[in-house]
C-alpha positions in Angstrom: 65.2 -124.7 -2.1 61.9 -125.2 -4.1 63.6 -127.5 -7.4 61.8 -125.8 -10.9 58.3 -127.6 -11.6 58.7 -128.9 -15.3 55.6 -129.5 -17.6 56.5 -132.2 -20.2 54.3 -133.0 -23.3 55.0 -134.2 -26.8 52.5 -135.1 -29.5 53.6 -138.8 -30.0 51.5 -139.9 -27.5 52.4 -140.4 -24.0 54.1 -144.2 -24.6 56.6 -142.5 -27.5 60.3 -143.5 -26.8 61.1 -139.5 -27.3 58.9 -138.7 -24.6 60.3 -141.3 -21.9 63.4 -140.1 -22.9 63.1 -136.3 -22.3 61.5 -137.4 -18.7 64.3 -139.4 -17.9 67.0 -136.2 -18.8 64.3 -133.5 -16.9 63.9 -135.7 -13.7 67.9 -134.1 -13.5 67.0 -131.1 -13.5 63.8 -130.7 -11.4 60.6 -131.9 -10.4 58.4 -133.3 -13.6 54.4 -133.6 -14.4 54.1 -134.9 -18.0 50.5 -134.1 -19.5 50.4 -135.8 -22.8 48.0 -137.5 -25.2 46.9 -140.6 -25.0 47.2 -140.9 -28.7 49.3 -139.8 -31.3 48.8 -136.5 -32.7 51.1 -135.3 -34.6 50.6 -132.5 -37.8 47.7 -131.6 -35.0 49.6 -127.6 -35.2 47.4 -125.7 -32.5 43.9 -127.6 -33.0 42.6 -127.4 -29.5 39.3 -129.8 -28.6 35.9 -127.6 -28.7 33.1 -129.9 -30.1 33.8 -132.6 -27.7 34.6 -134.4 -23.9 38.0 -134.2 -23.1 39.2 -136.7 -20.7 42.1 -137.5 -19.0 43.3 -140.0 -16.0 46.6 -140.8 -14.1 48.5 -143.3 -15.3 51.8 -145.5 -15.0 53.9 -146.0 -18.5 57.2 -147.3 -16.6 57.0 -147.7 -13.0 61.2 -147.2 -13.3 61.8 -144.1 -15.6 58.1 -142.2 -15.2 57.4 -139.3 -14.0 56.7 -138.8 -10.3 53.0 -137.5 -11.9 51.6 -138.9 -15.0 48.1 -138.3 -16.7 47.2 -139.2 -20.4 45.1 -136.3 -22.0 42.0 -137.5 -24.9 42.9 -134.4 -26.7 45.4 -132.5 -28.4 48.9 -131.5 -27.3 47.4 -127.7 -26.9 44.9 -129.5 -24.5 47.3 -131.1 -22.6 49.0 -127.5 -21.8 45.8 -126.0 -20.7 44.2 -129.1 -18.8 47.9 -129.1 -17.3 47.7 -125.5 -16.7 44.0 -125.0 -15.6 43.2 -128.6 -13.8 46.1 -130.5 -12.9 48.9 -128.8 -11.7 48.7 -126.7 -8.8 51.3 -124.2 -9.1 52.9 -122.7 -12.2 55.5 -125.0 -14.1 58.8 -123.5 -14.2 59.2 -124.4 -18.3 57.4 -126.5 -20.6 59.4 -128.8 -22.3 57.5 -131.0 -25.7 59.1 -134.0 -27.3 61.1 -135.4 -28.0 59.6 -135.4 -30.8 60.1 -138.2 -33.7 60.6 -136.4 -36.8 61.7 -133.1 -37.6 60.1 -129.7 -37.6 62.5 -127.2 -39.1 61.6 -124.7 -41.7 57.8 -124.3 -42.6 56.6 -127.6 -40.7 56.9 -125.7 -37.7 53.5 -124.5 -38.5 52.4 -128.0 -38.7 53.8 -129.2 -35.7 51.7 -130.7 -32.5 55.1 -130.7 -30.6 55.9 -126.5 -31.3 52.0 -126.2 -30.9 52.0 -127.5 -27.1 55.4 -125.3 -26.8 53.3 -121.9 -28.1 50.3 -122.4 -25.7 53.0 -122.7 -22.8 54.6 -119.4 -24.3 51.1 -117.5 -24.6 50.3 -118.1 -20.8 54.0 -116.4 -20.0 55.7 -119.7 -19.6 59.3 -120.4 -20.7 58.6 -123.4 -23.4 60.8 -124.8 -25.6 60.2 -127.8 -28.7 62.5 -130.6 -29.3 62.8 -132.7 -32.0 64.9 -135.3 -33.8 65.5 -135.7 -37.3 64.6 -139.0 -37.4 60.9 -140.6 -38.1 61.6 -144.0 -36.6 60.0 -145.5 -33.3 63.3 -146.9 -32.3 65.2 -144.0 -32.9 68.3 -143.3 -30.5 68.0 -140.6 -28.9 70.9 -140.6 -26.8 73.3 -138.5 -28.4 70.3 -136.0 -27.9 70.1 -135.7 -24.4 73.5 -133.9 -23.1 72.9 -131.1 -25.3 69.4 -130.9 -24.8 69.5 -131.1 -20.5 72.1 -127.9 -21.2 69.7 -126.1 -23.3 66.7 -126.5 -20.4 69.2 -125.8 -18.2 70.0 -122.6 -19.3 66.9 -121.9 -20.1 65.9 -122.3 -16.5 68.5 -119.8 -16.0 68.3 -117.1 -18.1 65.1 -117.4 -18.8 63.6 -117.1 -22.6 62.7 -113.9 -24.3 58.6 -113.0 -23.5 56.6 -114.2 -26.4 59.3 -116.3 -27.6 59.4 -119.9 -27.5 62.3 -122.0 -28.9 62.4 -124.3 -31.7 64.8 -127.4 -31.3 66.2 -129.3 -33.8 68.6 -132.0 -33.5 70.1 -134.2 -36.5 70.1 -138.0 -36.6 73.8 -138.5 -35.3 75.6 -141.7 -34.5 77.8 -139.2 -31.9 76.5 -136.1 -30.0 76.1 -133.4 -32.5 78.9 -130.7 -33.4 77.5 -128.1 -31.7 74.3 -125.7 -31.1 73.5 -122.7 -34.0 70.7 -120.5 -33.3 69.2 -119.4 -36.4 66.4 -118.3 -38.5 63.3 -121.0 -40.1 64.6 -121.2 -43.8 62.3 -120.7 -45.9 61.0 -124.4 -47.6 57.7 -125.7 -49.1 56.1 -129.3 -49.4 55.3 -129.9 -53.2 51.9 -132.4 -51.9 49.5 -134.5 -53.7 46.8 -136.9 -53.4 47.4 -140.5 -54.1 43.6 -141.8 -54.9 43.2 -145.6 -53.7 40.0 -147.5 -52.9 39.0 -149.3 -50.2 37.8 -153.1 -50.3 34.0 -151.9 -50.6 34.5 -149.9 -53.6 35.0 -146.4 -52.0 37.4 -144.1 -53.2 39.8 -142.4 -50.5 43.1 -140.1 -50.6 46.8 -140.5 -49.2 48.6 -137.2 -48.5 52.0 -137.6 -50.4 54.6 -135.0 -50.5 58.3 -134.1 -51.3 60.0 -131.3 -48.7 61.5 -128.6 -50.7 64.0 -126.2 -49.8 63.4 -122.3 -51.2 66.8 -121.4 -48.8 70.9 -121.0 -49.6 71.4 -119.6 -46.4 73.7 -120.7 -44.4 72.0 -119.0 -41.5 69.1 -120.9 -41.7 67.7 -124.4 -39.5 67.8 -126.3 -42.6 71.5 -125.8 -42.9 72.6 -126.3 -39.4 70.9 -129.2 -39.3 72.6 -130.3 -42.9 75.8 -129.8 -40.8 75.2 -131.8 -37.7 74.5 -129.2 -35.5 71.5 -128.7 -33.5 69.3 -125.9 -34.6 67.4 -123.7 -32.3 65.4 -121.1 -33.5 63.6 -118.6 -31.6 59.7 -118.9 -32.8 57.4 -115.9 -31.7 53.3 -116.1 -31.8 52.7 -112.9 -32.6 52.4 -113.2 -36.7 51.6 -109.7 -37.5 53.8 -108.8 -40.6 55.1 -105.7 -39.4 56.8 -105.0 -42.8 54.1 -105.3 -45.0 52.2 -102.6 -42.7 53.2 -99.6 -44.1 52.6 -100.9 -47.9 48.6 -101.7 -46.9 48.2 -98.3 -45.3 48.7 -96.9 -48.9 45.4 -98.7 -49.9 42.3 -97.1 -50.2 40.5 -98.8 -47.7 38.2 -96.0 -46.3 37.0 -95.6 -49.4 33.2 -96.1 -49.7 
C-alpha cells in the first residue's frame, strides 16, 4: 500500500530547527519532499515572486534526519507550494504540512504569517494543509513536547480528511511538558499597537525599525489566544474565502446603481 506523499515547508528557511523537527515526526507517518526557502521569510503572508528568477536546487541539510527529497526554493513560502506543486513533485501530496514555525501566529498575525501563507496555497489547489507553530521566538527552542500532539493531528488529518477550503491553524504553547490538551477554536480578535523607531545609519541616512506591542481586543474563552493562555494547543480552522457574508445584505441597501 502506496504510504501518503507529504509536502513540508515552513518560512524559517529550510536549515530552521522547527523545520527538521516536523520532518523528523512526518518521515512516521509517510513519505516526505520538503520545498522550503532558502532564506528566511517570515511576515512574507502570501507575497508570491512575480518580478523576478526564482531558483531552486536539491540539497542535503542532515544527511541523518532529512528528507528522502530536499530542494531549497529562492522565493517565498507561496513559491515553494507551487514550484512543489507544478515542477518538483510528480504526483499530488497527500497534505501539506508548514513549520514548525518559530513564533506564534494566533489571532490577527495569521494574516501576516509566511507559515499559514504556504498552508492556504496548498488549501486553494484542494490539498489538505495545515500550519504549525510554537509560541516561542527562539532558534533553540524545544520543540519536543510539540511533536506527539502534532504527528496525531496529521494523522487524523490524513484520515478524515480537512473540510474543502479550510486549512488549519496550529498553535502550540511554549511548555516544559506536552501540552494539556487540543481546543479548536475561533482567531480572537487582537491588534499590534506599531511604530517606527527612527535611527541612522553610520553615513548619515535616516532609516526605520518596525516596533510593536500585541494587543488583545478578546475575553473569550473560546478564542486561540485563550487556549493558548491555558497550555493547550489551539487549532483553528482558517478558510480563504474572505467574503463577509454578513455585511452583504447591509451594502445591498446602498444606492449603488445610482448614476
Amino acid at each position: 500500500m502506496e504510504k501518503p506523499l507529504i509536502l513540508v515547508t515552513n518560512d524559517d528557511g529550510i536549515t530552521a530547527p522547527g523545520l527538521r523537527a516536523l520532518i523528523r515526526t512526518m518521515k512516521e507517518l509517510g513519505d516526505v519532499i520538503v520545498v522550503a526557502p532558502d532564506s528566511p521569510q517570515s511576515g512574507m503572508g502570501h507575497a508570491i515572486t512575480v518580478d523576478s528568477t526564482l531558483f531552486s536546487k536539491k540539497v542535503v541539510v542532515d544527511h541523518k534526519e532529512g528528507a528522502p527529497s530536499e530542494y531549497s526554493c529562492s522565493g517565498t513560502p507561496a513559491d515553494c507550494v507551487k514550484l512543489a506543486l507544478r515542477v518538483i513533485l510528480d504526483r499530488r501530496p497527500d497534505i501539506c504540512v508548514s513549520g514548525i514555525n518559530h513564533g506564534s501566529n494566533s489571532s490577527i498575525n495569521v494574516i501576516y504569517s509566511g507559515t499559514m501563507s504556504a498552508a492556504i496555497e496548498a488549501g486553494i489547489e484542494g490539498i489538505p494543509a495545515i500550519g504549525f507553530s510554537l509560541c516561542d521566538y527562539s532558534w533553540d527552542a524545544n520543540f519536543e513536547p510539540a511533536l506527539g500532539p502534532i504527528k496525531n493531528i496529521v494523522s487524523e488529518a490524513l484520515t478524515n480528511g480537512i473540510p474543502k477550503g479550510t486549512v488549519l491553524n496550529v498553535n502550540i504553547p511554549k511548555t516544559k511538558t506536552v501540552p494539556k490538551g487540543v481546543k479548536i477554536c475561533r482567531q480572537a480578535r487582537g491588534n499590534w499597537k506599531e511604530e517606527f523607531d527612527k535611527r541612522t545609519s553610520p553615513s548619515g541616512k535616516d532609516y526605520y525599525w518596525l516596533t510593536g506591542e500585541f494587543e488583545l481586543l478578546d475575553k473569550g474563552e473560546d478564542t486561540d489566544e485563550w487556549a493558548l493562555a491555558e497550555g493547550y494547543i489551539s487549532v483553528v480552522p482558517t478558510q480563504f474565502d474572505l467574503t463577509a457574508h454578513h455585511a452583504i445584505p447591509q451594502i445591498n441597501n446602498w444606492n449603488l446603481n445610482e448614476q
